[in-house]
C-alpha positions as CSV (number, residue, x, y, z in Angstrom):
1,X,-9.7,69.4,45.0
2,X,-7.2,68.3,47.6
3,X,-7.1,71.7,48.8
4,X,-11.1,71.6,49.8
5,X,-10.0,67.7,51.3
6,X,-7.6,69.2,53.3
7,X,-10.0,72.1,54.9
8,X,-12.9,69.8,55.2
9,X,-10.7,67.6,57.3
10,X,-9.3,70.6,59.4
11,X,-13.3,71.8,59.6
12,X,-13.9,68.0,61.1
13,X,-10.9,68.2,63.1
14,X,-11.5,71.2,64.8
15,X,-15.1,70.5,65.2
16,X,-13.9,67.0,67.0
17,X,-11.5,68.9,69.3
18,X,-14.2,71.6,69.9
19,X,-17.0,68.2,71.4
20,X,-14.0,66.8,73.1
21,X,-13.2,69.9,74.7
22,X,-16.6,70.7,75.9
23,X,-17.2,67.5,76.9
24,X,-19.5,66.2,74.3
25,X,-18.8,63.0,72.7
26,X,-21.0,61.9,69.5
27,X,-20.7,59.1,67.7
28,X,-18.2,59.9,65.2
29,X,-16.0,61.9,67.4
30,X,-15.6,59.3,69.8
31,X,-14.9,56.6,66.9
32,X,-12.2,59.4,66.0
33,X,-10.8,59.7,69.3
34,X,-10.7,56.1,70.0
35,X,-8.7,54.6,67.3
36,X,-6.7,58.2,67.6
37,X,-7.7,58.9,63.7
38,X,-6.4,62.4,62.1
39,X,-8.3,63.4,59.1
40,X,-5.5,65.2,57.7
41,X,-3.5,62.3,57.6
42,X,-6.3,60.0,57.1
43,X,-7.7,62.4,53.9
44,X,-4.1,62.8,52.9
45,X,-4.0,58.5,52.7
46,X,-7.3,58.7,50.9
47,X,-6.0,60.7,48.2
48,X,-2.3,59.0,48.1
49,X,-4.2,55.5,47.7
50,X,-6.5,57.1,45.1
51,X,-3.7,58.8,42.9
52,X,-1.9,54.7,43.7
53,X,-5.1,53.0,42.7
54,X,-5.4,55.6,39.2
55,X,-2.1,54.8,38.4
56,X,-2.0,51.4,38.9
57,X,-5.5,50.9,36.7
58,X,-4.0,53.3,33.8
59,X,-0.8,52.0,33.6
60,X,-0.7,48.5,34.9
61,X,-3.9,46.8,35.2
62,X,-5.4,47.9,31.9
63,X,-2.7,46.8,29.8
64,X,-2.7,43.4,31.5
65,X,-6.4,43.2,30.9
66,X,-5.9,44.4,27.6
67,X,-2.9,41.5,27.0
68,X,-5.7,38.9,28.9
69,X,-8.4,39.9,26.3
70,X,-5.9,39.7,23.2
71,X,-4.5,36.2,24.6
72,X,-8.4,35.0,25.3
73,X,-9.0,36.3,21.9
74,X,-6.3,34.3,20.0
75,X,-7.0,31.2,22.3
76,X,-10.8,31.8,20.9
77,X,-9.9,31.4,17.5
78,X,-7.2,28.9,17.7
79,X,-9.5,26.7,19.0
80,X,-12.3,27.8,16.5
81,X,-9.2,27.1,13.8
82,X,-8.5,23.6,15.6
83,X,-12.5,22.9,15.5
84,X,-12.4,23.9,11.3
85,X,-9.3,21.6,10.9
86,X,-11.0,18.9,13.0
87,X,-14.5,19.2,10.8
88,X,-12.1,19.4,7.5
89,X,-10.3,16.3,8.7
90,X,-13.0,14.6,9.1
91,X,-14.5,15.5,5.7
92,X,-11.4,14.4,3.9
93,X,-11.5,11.4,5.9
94,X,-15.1,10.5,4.6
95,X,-13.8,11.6,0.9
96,X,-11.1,9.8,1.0
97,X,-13.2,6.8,2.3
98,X,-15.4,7.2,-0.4
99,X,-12.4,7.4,-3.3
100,X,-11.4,4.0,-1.8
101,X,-14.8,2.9,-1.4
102,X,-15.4,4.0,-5.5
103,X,-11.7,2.6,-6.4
104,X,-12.4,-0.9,-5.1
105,X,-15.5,-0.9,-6.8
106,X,-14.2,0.4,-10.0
107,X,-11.5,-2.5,-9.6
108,X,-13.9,-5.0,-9.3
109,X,-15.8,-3.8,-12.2
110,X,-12.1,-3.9,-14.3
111,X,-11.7,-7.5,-13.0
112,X,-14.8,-8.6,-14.0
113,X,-14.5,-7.1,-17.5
114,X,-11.2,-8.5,-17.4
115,X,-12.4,-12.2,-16.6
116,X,-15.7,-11.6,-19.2
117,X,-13.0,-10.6,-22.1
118,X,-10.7,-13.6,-21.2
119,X,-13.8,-15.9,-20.8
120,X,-14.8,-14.8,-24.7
121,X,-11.5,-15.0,-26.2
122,X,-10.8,-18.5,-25.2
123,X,-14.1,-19.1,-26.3
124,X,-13.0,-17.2,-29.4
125,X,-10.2,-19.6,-29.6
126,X,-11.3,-22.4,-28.5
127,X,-14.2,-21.9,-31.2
128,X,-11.1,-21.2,-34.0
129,X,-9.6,-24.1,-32.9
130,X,-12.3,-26.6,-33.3
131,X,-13.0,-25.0,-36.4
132,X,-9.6,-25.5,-37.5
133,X,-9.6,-28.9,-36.5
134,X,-12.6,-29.9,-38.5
135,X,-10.7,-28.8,-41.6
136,X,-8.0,-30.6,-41.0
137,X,-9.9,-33.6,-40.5
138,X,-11.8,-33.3,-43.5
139,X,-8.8,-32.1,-45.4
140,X,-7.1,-35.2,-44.4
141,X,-10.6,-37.4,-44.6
142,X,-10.1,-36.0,-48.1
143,X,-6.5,-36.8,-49.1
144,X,-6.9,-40.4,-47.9
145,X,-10.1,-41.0,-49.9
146,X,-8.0,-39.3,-52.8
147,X,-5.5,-41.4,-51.7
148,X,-7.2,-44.4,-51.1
149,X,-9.0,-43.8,-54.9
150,X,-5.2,-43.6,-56.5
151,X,-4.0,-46.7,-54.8
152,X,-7.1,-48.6,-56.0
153,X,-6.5,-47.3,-59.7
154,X,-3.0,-48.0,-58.9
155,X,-3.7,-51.3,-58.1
156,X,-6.4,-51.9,-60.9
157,X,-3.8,-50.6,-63.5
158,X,-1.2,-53.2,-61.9
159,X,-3.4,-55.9,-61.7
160,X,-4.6,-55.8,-65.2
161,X,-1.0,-55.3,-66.3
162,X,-0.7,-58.4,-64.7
163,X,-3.6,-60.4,-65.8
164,X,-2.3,-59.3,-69.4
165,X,0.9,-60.2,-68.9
166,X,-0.1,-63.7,-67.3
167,X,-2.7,-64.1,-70.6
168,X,-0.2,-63.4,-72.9
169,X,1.8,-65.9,-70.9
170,X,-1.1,-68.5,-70.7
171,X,-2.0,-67.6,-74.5
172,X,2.3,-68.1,-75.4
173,X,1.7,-65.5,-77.8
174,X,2.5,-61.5,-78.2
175,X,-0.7,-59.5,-78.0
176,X,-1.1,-56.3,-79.7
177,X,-1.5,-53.1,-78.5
178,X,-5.2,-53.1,-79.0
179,X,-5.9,-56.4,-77.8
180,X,-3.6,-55.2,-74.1
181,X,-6.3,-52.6,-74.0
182,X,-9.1,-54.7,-74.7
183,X,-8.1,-56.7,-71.6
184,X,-6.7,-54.0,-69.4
185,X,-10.5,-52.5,-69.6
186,X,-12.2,-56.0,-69.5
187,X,-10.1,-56.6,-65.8
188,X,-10.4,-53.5,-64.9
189,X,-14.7,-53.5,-65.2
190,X,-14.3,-57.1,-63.6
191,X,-12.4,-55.7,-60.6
192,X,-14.2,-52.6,-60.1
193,X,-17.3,-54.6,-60.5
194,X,-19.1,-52.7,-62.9
């Protein structure tokens, strides 16, 4: 290949000296004179710039763009993993919204069990207590009427103890056992008013 460069640019160099030498100036030619371009050289930078630009793609530009894609690519997904973190965040914020959201109301459900069993054992209590109460009271309503009926025989037996012992006074004379009785029961119907 670079030996069929360098003829065609002899072939154009000798066809340029050739118009130049007979007087004839195309185009081209002239171009070539003017600027004082020779294709050797100029063919010979055309291939040196070709081999530069090869090598440079193969061994330095490819792997850059090959590093550029690889970075792009893990920028891509850290960003896609930043996006999944971000929506996961977000749905462990709503859950854990919602666990608070269900705690508070399970809390207030506890209190307010809590306040209905309070509420029914004081009633509980305050029922057992009144109840208590009444039996105490009629308990002691009991014991004084028992009371109150053992001080009145008490004080029937004492008073016809003493209406004997003031008859048998009165009478100045000793009464028998029989006749005590006789008089014990006759004060005693008198005073209970039977």
């Amino acid at each position: 290949m670079i030996s069929s460069l360098l003829v065609f640019a002899q072939v154009t160099e000798h066809a340029a000296e050739t118009a130049a030498a007979h007087g004839e100036a195309t185009g081209i030619a002239k171009i070539v004179s003017d600027f004082g371009i020779s294709w050797p050289f100029f063919l010979a930078q055309v291939l040196n710039f070709s081999v530069v630009a090869f090598i440079l793609w193969k061994f330095a530009f490819k792997p850059v763009l090959a590093t550029l894609d690889e970075r792009q690519q893990k920028i891509a997904s850290g960003l896609q993993y930043a996006e999944e973190m971000k929506a996961k965040l977000e749905a462990v914020q709503q859950e854990s919204a919602a666990s608070a959201k269900r705690a508070q109301v399970e809390a207030t459900k506890i209190i307010e069990e809590a306040r209905k069993s309070a509420k029914d054992f004081l009633d509980k209590q305050t029922q057992e207590t009144t109840a208590r109460a009444n039996d105490i009271l009629a308990k002691a309503q009991q014991a004084v009427e028992l009371e109150h009926k053992k001080m009145l025989a008490d004080a029937r037996s004492e008073i016809a103890r003493l209406v004997v012992a003031t008859t048998q006074r009165v009478l100045a004379k000793e009464l028998t056992d029989a006749d005590r009785s006789r008089y014990n029961d006759s004060a005693t119907r008198e005073l209970s008013g039977v």
